[in-house]
Backbone as a ProteinNet text record, in pm:
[ID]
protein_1_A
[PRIMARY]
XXXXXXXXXXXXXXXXXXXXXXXXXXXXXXXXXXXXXXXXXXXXXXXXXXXXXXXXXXXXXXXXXXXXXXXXXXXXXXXXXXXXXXXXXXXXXXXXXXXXXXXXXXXXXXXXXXXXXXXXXXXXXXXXXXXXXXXXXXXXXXXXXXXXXXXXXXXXX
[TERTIARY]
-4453.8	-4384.3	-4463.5	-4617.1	-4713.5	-4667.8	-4670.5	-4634.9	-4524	-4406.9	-4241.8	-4239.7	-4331.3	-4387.2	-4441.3	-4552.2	-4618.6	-4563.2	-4464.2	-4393	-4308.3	-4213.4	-4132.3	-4165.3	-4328.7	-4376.8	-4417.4	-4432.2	-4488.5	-4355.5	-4263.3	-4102.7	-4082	-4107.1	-4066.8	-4157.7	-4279.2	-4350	-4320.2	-4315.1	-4268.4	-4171.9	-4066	-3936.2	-3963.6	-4031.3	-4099.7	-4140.5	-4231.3	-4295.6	-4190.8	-4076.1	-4027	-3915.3	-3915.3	-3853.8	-3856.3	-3988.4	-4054.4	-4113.7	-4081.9	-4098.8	-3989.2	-3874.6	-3719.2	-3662.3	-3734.5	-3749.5	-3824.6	-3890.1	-3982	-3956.6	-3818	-3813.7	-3696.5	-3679.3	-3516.6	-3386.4	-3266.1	-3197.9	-3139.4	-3065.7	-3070.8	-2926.3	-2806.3	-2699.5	-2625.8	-2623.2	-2548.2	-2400.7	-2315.6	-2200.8	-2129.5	-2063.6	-2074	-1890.1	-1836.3	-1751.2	-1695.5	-1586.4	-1518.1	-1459.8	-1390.3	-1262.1	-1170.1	-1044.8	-949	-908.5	-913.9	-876.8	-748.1	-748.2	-680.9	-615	-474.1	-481.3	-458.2	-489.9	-488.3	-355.2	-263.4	-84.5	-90.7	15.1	92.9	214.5	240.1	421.2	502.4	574.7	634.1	742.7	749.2	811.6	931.9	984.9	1104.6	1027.7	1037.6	970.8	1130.5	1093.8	1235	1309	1252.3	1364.9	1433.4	1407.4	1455.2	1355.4	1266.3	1136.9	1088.5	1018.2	910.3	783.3	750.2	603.5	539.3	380	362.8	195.1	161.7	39.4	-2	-147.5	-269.3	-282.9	-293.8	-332.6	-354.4	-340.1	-351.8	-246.7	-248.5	-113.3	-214.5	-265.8	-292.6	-303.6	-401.6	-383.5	-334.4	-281.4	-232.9	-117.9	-37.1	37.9	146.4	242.9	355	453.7	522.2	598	770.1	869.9	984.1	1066.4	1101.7	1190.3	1255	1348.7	1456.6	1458.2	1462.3	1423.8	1329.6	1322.8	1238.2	1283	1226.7	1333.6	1184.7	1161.9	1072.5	1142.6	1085.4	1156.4	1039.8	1064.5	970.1	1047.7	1163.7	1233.8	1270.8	1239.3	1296.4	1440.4	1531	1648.7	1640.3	1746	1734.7	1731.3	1846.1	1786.6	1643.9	1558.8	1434.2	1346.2	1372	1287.5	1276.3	1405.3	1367.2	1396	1353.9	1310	1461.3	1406.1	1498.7	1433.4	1545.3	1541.5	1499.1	1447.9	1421.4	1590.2	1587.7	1745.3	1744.6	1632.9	1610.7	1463	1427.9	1289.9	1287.7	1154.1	1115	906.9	862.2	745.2	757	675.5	685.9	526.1	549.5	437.2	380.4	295.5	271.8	188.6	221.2	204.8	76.9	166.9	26.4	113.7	9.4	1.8	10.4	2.7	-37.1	65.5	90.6	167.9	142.7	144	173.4	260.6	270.9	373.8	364.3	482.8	449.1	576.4	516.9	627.5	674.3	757.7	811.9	708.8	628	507.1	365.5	409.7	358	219.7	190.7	103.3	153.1	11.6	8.2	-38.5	-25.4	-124.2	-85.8	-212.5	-191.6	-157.8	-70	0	-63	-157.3	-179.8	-186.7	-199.3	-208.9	-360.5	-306.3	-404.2	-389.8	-268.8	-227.3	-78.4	-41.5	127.4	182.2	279.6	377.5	478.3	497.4	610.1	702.5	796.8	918.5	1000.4	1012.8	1037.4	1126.4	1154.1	1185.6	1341.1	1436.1	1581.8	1686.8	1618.4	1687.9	1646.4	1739.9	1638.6	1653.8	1538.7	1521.7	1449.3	1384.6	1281.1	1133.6	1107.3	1020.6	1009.5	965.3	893.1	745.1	813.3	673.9	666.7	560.7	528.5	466.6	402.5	330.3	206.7	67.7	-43	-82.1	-150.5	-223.2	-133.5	-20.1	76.8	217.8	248.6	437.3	464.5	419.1	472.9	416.5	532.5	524.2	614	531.3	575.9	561.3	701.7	654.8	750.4	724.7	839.8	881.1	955.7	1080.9	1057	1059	1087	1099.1	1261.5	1334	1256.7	1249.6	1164.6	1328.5	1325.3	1508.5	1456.7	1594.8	1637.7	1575.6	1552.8	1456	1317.5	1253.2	1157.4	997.3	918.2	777.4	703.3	659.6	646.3	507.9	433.7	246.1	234.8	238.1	152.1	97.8	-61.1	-120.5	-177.1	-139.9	-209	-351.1	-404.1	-569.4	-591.5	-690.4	-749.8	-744.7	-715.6	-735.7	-855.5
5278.7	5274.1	5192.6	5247.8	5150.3	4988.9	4937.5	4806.5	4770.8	4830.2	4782	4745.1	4859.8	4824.2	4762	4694	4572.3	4446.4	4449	4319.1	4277.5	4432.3	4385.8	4333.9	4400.9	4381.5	4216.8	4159.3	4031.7	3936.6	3969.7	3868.1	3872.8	3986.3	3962.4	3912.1	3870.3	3769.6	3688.8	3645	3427.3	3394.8	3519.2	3481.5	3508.4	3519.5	3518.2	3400	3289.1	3218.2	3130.9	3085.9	3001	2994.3	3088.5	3138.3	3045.1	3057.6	2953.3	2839.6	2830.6	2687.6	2552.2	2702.3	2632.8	2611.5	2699.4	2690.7	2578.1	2526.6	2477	2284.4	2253.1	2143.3	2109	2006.1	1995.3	2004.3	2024.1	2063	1885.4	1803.1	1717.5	1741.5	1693.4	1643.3	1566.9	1525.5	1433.4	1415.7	1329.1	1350.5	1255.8	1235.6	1200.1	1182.6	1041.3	990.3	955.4	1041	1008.9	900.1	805.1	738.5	877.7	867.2	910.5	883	957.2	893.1	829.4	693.3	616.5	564.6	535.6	483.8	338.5	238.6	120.2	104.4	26	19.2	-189.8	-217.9	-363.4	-322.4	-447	-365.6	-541.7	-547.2	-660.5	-699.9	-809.5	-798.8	-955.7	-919.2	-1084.7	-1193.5	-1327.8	-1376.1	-1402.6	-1463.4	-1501.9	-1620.3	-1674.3	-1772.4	-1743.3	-1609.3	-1539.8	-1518.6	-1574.1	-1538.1	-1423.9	-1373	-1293.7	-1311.5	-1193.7	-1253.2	-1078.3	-1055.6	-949.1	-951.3	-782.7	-798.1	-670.7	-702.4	-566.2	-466	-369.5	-230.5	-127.9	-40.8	82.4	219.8	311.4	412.8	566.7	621.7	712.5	827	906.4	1007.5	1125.9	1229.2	1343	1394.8	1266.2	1248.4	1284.7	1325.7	1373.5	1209.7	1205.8	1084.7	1120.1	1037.7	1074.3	1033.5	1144.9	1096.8	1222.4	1189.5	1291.1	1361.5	1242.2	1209	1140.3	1176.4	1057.3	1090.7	1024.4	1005.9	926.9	943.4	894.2	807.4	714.6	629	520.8	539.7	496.1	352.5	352.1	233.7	77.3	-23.7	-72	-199.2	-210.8	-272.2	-416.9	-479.8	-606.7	-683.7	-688.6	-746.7	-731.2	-636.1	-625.5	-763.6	-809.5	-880.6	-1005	-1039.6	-1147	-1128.9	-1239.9	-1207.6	-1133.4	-1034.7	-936.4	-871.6	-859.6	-786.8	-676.8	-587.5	-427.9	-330.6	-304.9	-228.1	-145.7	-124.5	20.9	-30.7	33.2	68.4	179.2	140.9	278	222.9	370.3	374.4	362.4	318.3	366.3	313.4	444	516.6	456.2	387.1	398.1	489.9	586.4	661	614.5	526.1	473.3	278.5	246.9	118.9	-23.3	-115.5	-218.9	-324.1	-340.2	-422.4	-558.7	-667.8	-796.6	-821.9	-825	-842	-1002.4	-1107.3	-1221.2	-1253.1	-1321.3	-1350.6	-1492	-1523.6	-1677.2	-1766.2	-1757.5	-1854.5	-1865.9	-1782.2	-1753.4	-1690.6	-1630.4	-1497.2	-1437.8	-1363.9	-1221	-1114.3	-1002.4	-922.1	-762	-730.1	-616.3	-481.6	-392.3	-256.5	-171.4	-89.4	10.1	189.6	286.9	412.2	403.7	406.6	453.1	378.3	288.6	162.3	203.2	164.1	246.9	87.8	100.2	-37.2	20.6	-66.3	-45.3	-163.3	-126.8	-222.8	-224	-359.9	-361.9	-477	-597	-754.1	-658.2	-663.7	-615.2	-734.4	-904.5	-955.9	-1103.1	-1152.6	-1340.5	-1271.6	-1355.4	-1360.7	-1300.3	-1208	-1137.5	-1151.2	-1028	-1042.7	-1048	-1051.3	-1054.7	-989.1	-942.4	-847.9	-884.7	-835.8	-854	-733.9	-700.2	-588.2	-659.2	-588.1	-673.1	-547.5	-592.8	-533.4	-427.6	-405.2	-288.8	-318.9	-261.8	-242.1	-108.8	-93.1	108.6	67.4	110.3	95.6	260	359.1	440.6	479.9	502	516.1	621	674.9	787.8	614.8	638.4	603.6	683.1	659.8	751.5	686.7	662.7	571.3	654.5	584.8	619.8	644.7	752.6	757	661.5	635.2	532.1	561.5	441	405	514.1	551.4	571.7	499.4	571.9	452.6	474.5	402.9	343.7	434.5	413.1	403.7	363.3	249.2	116.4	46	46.8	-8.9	-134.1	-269.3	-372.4	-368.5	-479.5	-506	-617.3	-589	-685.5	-825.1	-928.9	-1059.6	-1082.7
1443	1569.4	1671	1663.1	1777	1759.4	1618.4	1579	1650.2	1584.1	1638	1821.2	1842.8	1989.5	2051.2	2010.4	2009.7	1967.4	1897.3	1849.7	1959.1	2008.4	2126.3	2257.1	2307.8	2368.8	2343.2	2239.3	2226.9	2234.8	2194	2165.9	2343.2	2407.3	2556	2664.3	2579.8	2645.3	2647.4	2537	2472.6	2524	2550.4	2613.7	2730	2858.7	2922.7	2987.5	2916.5	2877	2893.9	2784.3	2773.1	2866.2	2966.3	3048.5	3211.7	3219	3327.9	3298.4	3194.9	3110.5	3167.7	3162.7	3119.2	3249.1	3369.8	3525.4	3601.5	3523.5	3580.7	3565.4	3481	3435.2	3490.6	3543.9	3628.9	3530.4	3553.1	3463	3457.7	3381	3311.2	3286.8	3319.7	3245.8	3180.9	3109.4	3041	2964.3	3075.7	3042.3	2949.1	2857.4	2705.3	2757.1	2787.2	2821.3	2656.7	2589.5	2470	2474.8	2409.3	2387.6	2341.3	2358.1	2327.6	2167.9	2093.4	1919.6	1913.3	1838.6	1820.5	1714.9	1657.7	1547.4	1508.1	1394.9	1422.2	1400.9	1474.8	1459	1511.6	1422	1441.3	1463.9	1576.8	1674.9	1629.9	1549.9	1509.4	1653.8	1708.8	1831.8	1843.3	1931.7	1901.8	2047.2	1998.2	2096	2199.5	2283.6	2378.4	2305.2	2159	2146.1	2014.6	1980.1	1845.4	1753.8	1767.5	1638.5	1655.3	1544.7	1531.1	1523.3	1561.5	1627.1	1598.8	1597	1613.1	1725.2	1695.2	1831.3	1732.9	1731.6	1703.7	1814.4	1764.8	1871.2	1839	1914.7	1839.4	1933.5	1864.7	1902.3	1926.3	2053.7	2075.5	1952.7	1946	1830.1	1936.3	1868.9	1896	2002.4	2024.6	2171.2	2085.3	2127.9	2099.6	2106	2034	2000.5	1995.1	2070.3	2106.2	1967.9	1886.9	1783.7	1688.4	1670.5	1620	1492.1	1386.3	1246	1181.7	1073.4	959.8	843.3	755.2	602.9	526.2	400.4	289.8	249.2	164.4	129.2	13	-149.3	-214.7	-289.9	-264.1	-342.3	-223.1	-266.2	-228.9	-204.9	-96.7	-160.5	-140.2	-205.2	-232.6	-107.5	-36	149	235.7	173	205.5	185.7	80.9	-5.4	68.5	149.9	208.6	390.6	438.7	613.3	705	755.6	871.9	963.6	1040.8	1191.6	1139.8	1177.1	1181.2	1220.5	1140.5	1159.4	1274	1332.9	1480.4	1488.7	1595.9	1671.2	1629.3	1514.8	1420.4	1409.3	1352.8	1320.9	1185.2	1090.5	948.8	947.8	834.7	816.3	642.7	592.2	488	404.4	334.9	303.2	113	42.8	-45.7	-50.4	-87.9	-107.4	-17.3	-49.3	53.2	54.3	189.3	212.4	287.9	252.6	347.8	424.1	589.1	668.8	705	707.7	782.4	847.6	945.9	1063.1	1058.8	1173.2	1262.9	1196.4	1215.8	1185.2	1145.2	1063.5	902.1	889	1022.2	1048.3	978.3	902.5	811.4	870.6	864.3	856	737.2	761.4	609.6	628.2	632.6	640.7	575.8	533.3	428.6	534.2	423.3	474.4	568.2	682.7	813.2	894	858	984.9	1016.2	1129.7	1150.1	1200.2	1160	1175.9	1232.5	1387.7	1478.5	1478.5	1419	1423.7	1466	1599.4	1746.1	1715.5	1619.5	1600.7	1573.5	1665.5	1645	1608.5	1643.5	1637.4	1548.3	1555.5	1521.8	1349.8	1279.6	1140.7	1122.1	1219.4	1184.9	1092.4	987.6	912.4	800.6	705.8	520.9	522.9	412.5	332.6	192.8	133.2	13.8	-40.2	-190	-156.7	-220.1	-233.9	-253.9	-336	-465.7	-543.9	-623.4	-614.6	-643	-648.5	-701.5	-712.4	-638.8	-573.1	-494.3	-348.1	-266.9	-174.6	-70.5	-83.1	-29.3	96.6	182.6	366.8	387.5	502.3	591.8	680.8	749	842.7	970.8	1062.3	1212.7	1340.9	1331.5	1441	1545.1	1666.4	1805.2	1861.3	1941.3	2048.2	2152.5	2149.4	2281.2	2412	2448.2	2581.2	2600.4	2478.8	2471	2453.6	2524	2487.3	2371.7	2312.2	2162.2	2130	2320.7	2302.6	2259.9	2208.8	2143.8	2292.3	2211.5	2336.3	2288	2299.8	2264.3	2268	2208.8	2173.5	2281.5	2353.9	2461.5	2425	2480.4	2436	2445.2
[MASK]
+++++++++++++++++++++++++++++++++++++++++++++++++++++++++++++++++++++++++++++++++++++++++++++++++++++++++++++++++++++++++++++++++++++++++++++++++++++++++++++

């Protein structure tokens, strides 16, 4: 018992100790300014003389997004294959495999799972894809509702 007593007596020294230690040193804040998590997204867009055209960016993580439906979709149809408008202002989502997008003028860029493709080009001749490295090209679909914002935030010039 003398021991158990002497131990406590010693733990409420050190803490004690480290007590006016911890008093004695100015307190120090440091405030740790996040980015907001982001995801990397391409917004395919119509220029003013009917082309397509697209822009790098990225689409807020965890924001709530205005949309009704979505639909999977692992096949694809024959009008795909060659250049179109986007049937709606939709997100699609690739879910596995890689895709080549190219536009008006013959910019590429590459679609895979962790990139979100906003397809905004409603009119003109729109776009072409290809797929790269694969035959499977699986995505959800999720038209955005009308006169809603996309959050797509372009990439700084």
């Amino acid at each position: 018992m003398k021991n158990l007593v002497k131990g406590f007596i010693l733990i409420l020294a050190i803490m004690s100790v480290n007590s006016n230690n911890a008093q004695e040193h100015k307190k120090v804040s440091v405030k740790v300014m996040e980015k907001e998590p982001e995801i990397t997204a391409y917004r395919l867009i119509n220029n003013p003389d009917g082309t397509c055209a697209f822009e790098k960016g990225t689409i807020p993580s965890l924001k709530h997004m205005n949309t009704a439906t979505f639909w999977y979709s692992n096949k694809t149809e024959e009008w795909e294959k060659n250049a179109h408008p986007a049937p709606r202002k939709q997100y699609v989502i690739t879910v596995k495999g890689k895709i080549r997008f190219k536009v008006s003028d013959g910019s590429t860029f590459i679609i895979e799972p962790g990139v979100v493709l906003l397809a905004e080009d409603l009119k003109g001749k729109g776009h072409s894809w290809d797929m790269v490295d694969s035959d499977v090209w699986e995505r959800l679909y999720i038209p955005i509702t009308k006169n809603s914002d996309d959050l797509f935030v372009p990439e700084s010039k």
